[in-house]
Wavefront OBJ file of the C-alpha trace (Angstrom):
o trace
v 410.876 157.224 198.644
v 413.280 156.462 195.472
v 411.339 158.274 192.190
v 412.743 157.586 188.594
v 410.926 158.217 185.450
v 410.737 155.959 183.096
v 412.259 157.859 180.279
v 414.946 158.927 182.719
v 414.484 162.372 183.168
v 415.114 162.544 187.143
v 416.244 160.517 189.852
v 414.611 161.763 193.561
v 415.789 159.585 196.459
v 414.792 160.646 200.161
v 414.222 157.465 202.017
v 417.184 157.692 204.104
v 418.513 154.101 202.776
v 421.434 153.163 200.671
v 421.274 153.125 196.287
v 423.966 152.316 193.656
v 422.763 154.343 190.160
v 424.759 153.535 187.604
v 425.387 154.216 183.404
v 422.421 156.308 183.768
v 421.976 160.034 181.785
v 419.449 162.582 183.338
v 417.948 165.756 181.236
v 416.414 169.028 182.436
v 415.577 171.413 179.833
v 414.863 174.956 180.392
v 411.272 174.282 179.280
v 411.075 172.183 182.455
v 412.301 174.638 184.334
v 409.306 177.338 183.521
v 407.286 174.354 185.235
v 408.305 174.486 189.183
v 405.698 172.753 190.548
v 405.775 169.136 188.080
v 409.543 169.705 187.705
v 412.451 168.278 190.100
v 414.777 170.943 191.504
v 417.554 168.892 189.512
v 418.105 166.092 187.899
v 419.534 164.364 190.687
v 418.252 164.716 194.359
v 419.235 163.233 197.519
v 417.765 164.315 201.052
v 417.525 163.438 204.626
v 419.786 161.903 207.026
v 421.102 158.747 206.579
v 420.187 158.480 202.599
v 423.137 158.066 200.587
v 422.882 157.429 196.697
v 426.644 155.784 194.838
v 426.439 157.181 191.569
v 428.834 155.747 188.714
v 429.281 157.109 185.166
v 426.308 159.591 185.300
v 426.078 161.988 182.745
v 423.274 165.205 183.861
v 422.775 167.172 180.617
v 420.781 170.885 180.381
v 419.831 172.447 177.187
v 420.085 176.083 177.920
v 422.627 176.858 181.208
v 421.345 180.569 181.234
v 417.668 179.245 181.619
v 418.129 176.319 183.780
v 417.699 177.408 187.558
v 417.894 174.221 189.014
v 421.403 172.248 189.679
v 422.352 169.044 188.099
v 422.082 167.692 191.635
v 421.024 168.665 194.869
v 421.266 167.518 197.975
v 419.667 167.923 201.227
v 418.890 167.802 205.425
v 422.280 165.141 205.412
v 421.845 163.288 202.400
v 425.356 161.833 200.736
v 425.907 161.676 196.934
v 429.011 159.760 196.131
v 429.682 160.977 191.957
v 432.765 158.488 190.251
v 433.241 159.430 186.665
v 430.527 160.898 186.461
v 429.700 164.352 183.836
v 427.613 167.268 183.882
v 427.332 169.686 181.171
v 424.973 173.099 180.273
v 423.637 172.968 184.017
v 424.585 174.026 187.169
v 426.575 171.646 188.767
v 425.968 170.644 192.575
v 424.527 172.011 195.108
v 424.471 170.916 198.936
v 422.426 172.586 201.748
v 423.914 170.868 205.223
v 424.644 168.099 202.865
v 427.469 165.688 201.657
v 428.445 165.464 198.134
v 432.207 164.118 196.996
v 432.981 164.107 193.286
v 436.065 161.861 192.102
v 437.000 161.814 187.969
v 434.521 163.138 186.124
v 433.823 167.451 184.746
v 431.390 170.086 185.424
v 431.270 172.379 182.065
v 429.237 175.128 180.064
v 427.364 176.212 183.029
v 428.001 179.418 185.249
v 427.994 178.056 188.499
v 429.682 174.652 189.223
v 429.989 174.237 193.243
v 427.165 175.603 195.907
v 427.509 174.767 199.385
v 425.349 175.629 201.974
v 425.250 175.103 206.032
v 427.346 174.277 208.496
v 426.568 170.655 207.203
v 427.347 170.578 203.853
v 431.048 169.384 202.623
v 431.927 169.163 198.840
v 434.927 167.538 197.814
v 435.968 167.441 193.999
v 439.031 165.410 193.034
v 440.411 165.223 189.752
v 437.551 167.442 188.461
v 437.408 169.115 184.886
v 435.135 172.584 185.405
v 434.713 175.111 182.492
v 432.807 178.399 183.898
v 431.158 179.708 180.586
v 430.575 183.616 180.569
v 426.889 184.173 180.593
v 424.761 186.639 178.347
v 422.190 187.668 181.532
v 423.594 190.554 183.263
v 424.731 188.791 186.886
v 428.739 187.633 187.341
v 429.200 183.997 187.188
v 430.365 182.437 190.285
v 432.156 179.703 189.850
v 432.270 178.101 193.222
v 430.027 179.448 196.234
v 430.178 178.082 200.571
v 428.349 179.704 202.534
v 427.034 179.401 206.295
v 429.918 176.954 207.566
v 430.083 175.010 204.373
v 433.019 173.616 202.963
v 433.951 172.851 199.931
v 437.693 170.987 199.211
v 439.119 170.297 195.671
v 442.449 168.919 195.105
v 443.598 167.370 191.283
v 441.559 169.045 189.425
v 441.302 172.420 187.028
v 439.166 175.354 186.735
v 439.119 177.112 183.278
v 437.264 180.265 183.835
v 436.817 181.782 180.533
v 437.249 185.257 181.396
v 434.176 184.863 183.897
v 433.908 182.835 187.464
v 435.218 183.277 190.402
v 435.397 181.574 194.312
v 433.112 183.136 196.909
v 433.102 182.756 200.811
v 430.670 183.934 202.998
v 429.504 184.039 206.331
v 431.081 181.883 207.655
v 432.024 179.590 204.505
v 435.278 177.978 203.738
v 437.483 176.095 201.526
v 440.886 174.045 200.582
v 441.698 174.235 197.065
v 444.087 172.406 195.002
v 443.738 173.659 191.640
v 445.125 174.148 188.180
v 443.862 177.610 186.785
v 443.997 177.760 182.684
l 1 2 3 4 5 6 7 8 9 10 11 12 13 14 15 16 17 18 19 20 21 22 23 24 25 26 27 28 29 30 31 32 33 34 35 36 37 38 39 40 41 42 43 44 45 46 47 48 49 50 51 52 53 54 55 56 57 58 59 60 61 62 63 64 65 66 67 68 69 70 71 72 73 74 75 76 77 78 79 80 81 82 83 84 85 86 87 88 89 90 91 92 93 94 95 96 97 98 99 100 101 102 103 104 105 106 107 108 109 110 111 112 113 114 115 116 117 118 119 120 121 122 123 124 125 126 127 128 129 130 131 132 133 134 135 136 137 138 139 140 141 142 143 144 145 146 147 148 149 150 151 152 153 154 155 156 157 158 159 160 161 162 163 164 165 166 167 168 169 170 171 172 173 174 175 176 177 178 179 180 181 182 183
């Protein structure tokens, strides 16, 4: 099943085909958020095996990145997102559980968390990536980058301005190859 609003607020894709989105910008706003159950986990979601969504000059917007619990995209249960210049900004970035996401040109920025993997599955791989951790006003540390359960996440080209907050967490399990510029 491929859903897309008209007004294009989401893009849902599960049907375990191939699909090229491109010159497209998504929105989630906090007040969307409140909403669960008539709200998509992100703006972007890809799931089950054998779906795999090409996704060129996206933009995923969020109004309020200390609001917004739900990622600019998700992915799930082996789905593939392929991001090419593609932006997000005032949202948590990605997210994978046993999922494949690769990110080439393009920025993650104003948002606390950029990268979470999860599952022995899931394998992000950001090249040439712009990510700005902002410090947030809620009283939990910003985590920059997060793999977790055998995930992997690999970055090479690209740099990480932390803004006196962020960080890169491994755990149980979790790994990671990074080729970074700090600032």
């Amino acid at each position: 099943m491929v859903l897309s609003n008209s007004e294009a607020q989401f893009y849902e894709c599960d049907d375990g085909e191939k699909h090229k989105i491109e010159n497209k910008t998504y929105h989630l706003t906090s007040s969307q958020g409140e909403n669960l159950v008539f709200s998509p986990i992100s703006d972007v979601y890809v799931g089950k095996q054998g779906t795999v969504v090409d996704a060129y000059q996206i933009n995923v917007l969020g109004d309020n990145p200390e609001r917004i619990s739900a990622y600019g995209a998700s992915m799930t249960d082996g789905g593939e997102l392929i991001l090419t210049n593609s932006h997000f900004k005032d949202i948590p970035g990605l997210r994978a559980q046993d999922a494949v996401i690769s990110m080439t040109d393009g920025s993650i920025q104003g948002s606390l968390q950029a990268v979470y993997a999860l599952g022995g599955k899931a394998d992000i791989a950001l090249v040439r990536i712009n990510v700005e951790i902002e410090p947030g006003n809620l009283n939990t540390r910003s985590i920059g980058i997060v793999s977790g359960f055998g995930a992997f996440v690999r970055i090479s080209g690209s740099t990480f301005n932390f803004k006196e907050s962020g960080s890169f967490l491994t755990r149980f399990r979790g790994g990671g190859i990074f080729s970074i510029t700090l600032q």
